[in-house]
C-alpha positions in Angstrom: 5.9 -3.5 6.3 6.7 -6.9 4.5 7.5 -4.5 1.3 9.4 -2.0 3.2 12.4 -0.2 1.7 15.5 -0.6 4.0 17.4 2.6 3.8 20.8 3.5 5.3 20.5 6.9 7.2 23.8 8.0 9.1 24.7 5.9 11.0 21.3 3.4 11.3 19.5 1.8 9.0 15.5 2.7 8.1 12.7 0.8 6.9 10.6 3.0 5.3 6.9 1.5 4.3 6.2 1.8 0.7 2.5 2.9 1.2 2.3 5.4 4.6 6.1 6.3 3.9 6.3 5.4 7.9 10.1 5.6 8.7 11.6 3.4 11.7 14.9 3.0 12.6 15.4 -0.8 12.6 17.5 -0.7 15.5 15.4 1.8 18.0 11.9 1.3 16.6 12.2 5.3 16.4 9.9 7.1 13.3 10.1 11.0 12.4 6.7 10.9 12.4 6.7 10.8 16.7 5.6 7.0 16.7 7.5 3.9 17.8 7.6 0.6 16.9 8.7 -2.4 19.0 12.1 -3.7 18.3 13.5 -7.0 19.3 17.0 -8.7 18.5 17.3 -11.4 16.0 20.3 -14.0 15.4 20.5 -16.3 13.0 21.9 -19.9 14.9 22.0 -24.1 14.0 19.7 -26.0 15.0 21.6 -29.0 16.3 18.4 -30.8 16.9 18.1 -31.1 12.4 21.3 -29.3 11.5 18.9 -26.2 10.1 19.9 -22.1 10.5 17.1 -20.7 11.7 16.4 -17.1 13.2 16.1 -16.7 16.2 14.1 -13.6 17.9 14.5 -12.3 21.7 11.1 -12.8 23.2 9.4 -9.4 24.6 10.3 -8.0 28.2 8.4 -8.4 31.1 6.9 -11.9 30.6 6.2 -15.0 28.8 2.6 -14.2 28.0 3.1 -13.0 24.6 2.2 -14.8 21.2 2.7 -13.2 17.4 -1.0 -12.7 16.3 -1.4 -13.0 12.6 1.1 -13.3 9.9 -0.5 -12.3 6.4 -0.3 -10.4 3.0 -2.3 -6.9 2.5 -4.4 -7.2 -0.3 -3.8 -4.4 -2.5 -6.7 -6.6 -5.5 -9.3 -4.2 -7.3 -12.0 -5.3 -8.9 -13.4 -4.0 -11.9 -16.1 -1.3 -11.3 -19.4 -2.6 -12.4 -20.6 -1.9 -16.2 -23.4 -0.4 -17.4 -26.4 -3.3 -18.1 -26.8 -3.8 -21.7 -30.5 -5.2 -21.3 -32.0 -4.2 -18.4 -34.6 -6.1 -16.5 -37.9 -3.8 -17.2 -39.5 -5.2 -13.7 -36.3 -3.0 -12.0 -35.9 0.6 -12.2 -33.0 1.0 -14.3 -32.3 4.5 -13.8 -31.6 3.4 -10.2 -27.8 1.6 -11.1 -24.8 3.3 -11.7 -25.1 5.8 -14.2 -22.2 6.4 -17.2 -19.6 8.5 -16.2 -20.0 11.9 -18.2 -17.2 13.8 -15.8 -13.1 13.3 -16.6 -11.1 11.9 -13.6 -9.4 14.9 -13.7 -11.6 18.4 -14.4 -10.2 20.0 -17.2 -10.9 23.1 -15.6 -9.5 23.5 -12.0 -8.1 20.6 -11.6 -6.9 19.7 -8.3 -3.2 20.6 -6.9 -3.4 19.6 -3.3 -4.5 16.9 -1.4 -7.5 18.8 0.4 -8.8 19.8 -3.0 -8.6 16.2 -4.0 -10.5 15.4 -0.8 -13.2 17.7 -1.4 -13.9 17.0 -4.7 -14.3 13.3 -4.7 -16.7 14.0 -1.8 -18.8 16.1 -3.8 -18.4 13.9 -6.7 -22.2 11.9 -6.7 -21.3 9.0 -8.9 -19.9 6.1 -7.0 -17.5 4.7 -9.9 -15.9 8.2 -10.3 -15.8 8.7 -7.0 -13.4 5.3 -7.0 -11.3 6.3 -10.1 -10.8 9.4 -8.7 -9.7 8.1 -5.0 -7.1 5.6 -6.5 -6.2 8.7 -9.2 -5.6 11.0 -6.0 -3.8 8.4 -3.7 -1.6 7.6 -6.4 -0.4 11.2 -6.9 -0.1 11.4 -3.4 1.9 8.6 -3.1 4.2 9.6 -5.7 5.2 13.2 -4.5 3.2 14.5 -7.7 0.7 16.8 -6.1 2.0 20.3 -4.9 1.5 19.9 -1.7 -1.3 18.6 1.3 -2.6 22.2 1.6 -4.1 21.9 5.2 -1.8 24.9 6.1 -3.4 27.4 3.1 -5.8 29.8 4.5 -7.9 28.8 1.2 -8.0 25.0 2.0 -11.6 24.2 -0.2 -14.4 23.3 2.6 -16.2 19.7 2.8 -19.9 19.5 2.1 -22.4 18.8 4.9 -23.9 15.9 3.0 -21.7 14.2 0.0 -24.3 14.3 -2.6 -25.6 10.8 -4.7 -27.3 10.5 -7.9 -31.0 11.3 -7.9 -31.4 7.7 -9.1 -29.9 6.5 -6.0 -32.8 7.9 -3.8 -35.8 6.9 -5.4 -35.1 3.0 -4.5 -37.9 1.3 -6.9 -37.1 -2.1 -6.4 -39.6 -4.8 -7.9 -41.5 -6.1 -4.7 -42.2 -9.7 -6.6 -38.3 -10.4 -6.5 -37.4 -12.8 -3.9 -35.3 -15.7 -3.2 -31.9 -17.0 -2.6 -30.2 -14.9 -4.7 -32.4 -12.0 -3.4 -31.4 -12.3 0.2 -27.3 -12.2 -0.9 -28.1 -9.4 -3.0 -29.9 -7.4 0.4 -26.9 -8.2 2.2 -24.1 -7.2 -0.5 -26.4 -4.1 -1.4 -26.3 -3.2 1.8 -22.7 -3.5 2.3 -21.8 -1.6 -1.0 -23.6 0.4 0.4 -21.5 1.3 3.7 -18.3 0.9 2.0 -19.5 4.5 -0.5 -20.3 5.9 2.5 -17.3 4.7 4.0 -15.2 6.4 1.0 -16.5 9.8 2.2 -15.5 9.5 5.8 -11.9 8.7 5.0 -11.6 12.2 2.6 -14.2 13.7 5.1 -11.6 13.6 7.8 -9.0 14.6 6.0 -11.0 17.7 4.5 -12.5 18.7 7.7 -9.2 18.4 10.5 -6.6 18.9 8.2 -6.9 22.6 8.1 -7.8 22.6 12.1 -4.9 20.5 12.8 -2.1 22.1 10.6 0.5 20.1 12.9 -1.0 17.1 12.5 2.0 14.3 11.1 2.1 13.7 7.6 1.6 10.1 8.8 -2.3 11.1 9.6 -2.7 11.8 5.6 -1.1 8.4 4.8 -2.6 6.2 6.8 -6.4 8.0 5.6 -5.7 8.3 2.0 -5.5 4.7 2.4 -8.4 4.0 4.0 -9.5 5.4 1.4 -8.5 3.6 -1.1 -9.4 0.8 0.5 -12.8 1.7 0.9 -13.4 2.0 -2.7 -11.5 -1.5 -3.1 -14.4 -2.9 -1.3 -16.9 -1.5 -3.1 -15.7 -2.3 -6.3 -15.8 -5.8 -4.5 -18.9 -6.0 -3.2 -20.7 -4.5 -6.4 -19.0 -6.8 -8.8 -20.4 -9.5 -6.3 -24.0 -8.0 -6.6 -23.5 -7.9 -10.7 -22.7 -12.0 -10.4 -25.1 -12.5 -7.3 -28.1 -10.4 -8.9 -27.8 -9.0 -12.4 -31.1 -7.7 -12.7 -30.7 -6.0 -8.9 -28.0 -3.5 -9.8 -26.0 -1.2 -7.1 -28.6 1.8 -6.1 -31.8 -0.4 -7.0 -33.0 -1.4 -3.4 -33.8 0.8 0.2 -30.5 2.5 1.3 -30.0 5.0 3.9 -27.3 7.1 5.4 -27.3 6.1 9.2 -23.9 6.4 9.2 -23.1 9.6 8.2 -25.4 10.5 11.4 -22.4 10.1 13.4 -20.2 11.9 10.9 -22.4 14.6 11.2 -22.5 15.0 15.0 -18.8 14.7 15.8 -18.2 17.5 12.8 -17.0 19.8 15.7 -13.9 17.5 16.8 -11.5 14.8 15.4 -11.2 13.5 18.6 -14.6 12.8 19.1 -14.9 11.8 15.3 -12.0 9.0 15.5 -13.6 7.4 18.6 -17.3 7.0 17.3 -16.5 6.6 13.4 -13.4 4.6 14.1 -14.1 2.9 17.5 -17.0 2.4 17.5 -18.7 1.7 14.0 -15.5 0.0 12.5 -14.8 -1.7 15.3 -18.3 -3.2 15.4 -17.5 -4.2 11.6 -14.7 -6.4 13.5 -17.5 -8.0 15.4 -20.1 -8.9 12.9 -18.0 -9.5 9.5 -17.0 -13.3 10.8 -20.8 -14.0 11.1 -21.5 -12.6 7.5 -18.7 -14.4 5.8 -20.1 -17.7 7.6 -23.1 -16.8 5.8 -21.8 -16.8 2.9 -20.0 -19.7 3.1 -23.0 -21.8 4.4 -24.6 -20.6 0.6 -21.3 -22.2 -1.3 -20.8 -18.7 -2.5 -17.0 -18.8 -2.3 -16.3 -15.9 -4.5 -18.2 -13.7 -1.7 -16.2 -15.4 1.2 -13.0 -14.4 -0.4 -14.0 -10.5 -1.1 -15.7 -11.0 2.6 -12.3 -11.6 3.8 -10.2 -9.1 2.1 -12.6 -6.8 3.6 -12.7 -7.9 7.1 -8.8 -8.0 7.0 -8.2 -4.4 5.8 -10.9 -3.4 8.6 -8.2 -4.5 11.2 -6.2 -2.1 9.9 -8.8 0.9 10.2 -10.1 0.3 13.4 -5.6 0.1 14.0 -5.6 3.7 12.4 -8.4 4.9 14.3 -6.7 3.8 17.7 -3.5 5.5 16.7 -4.6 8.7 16.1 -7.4 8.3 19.6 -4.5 7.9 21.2 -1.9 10.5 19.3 -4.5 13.4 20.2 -5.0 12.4 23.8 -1.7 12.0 24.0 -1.9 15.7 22.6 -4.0 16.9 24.8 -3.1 15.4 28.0 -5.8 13.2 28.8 -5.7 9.8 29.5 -6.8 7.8 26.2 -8.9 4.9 28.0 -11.2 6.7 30.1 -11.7 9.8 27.0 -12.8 7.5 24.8 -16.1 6.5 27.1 -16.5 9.8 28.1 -16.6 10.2 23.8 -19.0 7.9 23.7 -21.0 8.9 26.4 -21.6 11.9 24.5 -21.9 10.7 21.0 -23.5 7.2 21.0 -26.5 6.8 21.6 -27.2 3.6 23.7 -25.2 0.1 24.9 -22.6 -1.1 23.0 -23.7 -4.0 22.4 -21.4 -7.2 22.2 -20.9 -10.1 21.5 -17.6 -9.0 20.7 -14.6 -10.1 18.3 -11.9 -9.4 21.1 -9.2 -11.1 19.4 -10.0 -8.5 16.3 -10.1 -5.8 18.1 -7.1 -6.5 20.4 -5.3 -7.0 17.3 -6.6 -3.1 16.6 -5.4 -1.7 19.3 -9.1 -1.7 21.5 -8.5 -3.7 24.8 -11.6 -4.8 26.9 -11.0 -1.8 29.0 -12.1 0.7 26.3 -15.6 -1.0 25.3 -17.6 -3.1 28.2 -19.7 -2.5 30.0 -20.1 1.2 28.1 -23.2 2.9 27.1 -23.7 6.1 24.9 -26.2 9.1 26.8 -26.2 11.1 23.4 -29.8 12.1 24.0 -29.3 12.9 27.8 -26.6 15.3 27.4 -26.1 18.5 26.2 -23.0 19.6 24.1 -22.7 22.7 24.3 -23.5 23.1 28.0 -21.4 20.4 29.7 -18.5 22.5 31.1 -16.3 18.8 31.0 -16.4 18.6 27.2 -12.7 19.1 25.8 -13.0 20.0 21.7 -10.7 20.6 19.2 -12.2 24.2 18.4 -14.8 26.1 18.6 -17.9 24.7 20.0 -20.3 26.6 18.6 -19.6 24.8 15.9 -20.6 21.7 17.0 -24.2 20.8 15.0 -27.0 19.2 16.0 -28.2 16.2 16.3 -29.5 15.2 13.2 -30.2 12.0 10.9 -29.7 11.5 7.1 -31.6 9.2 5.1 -32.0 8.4 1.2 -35.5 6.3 1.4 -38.3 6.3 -1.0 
């Protein structure tokens, strides 16, 4: 909110975020858009102690135990998407890397009016670097009032694929077994990475896609907060490829072993946005929280400060996801009745498959929203439970729709 437009409205004043379009009145912590924000009194008084006039702020109620976490920018940086090779290593399959973009941004034909067909087209849109330029294209008309509306409540809303589709050069993975070293291990790990952010890309316009038409109440706020985890998304993997380019020139983006673990979990809580905020959101993002500090050390331990930096960014926005995530948990609980805590293990119970396993980054995930109380000492009976028997299962809709169990690779 450090970029917030302060509005007057009646008799209050708003701050209205530039990027969700979140409203809160500055004197209730009320939004239209049913959430609330802490609000605490300020007064601006001397300082006899140096003569200074500083502000002042009345401490939160009910204790002393209290502390301001974090104070820091957003990062709102792009980096370049990654350009074609001019002279291509012939030890590397070069038909593996990003291949030129023959499609427009916008289809000439059809082109998009609302948000949901936006969604749906830049998940069925294989090439990774359109897939970016079209995310920022569609958050920025989104942001701007310019599309016609979100279109979850049309009866015509476009459906999202099972699978978002990737090049054919993705899958084949030929990857020169002689090249090792250093530079090869960095490569692995940003590979890998890039990797999870594209996927990561889908699963912000997959939710929208998929609940937006099953939730037609759902707050504008939900659109907003995923159409920038979105762009965020393909932030990072502009990021992490242009890393990969400097790192490994001759190892481009879509030349080594990838897979598509993750959209395992995307696939099984198809049936409900509950369950898909608590296992995508809470449980693999939140993870991220745990784990990124130990790859940026790596990093740094190599000298490779340009990578520590883009690490960073990264880890920072995460916050804000696995924040998102917790928001809408608790929003649809809320919703629903149920008691957010002790539904999100019972999620998990269902979904995950497995411990989940610490050590954890509790000041991260605090910071998120996730208090020790959701995640220890929890373990995931996926395998030992079945859906669409368990008279205790609450869903969203219909649960015959709920799919199978099923995993999605891309190997070689």
């Amino acid at each position: 909110m450090s970029h917030a437009d302060i509005e007057e409205c009646e008799s209050s004043l708003v701050a209205v975020c530039p990027w969700h379009r979140y409203d809160f009145d500055l004197r209730t912590g009320n939004s239209e858009t049913g959430l609330k924000a802490c609000t605490y009194a300020i007064e601006v008084k001397n300082d006899p102690s140096d003569g200074i006039d500083k502000v002042w702020v009345e401490a939160p109620e009910g204790g002393t135990n209290w502390r301001i976490v974090e104070l820091r920018p957003v990062s709102e940086e792009f980096a370049d998407p990654p350009p074609i090779s001019a002279d291509p290593d012939p030890l590397v399959n070069q038909a593996a890397s990003i291949s030129p973009i023959e499609e427009d941004v916008v289809p000439v034909k059809d082109a998009p009016t609302t948000l949901m067909q936006w969604a749906v087209l830049i998940l069925n849109t294989a090439n990774p670097t359109l897939k970016v330029q079209r995310t920022k294209h569609a958050v920025h008309l989104f942001r701007t009032g310019k599309l016609s509306s979100i279109g979850n409540k049309s009866p015509t809303a476009p459906k999202p694929p099972a699978v978002p589709p990737r090049e054919d050069s993705y899958t084949r993975n030929i990857v020169d077994p002689r090249k090792s070293g250093k530079k090869k291990n960095a490569a692995v790990m940003l590979h890998a990475l890039a990797n999870i952010e594209q996927w990561a890309i889908d699963l912000a316009w997959d939710i929208i896609a998929r609940f937006g038409p099953s939730h037609p109440d759902i707050p504008h706020a939900f659109f907003s907060d995923f159409t920038k985890m979105a762009l965020d998304e393909s932030k990072h993997f502009t990021l992490l490829t242009s890393r990969l380019l400097a790192t490994s020139p001759n190892t481009p983006y879509g030349s080594l072993p990838v897979h598509a673990g993750l959209w395992e979990s995307a696939t099984i809580t198809a049936h409900s946005l509950r369950a898909r905020l608590a296992i995508i959101h809470l449980v693999h993002e939140a993870r991220g929280l745990d784990v990124n500090p130990g790859t940026i050390d790596r990093f740094r331990r190599t000298g490779d400060k340009e990578s520590v930096a883009a690490l960073e960014v990264i880890h920072a926005d995460e916050v804000t996801h696995v924040t998102s995530g917790h928001r809408w948990f608790t929003w649809i609980c809320e919703q629903q009745g149920v008691d957010a805590v002790s539904t999100f293990r019972e999620e998990v119970r269902r979904g995950w498959r497995g411990d989940i396993k610490g050590p954890f980054n509790a000041e991260a995930r605090e910071t998120a929203g996730m208090t020790r109380e959701y995640y220890e000492g929890l373990r995931g009976e996926m395998d030992f439970v079945d859906k669409r028997t368990d008279a205790s299962a609450t869903v969203d809709h219909d649960e015959s729709m709920a799919p199978a169990s099923v995993r999605v690779e891309y190997e070689g």
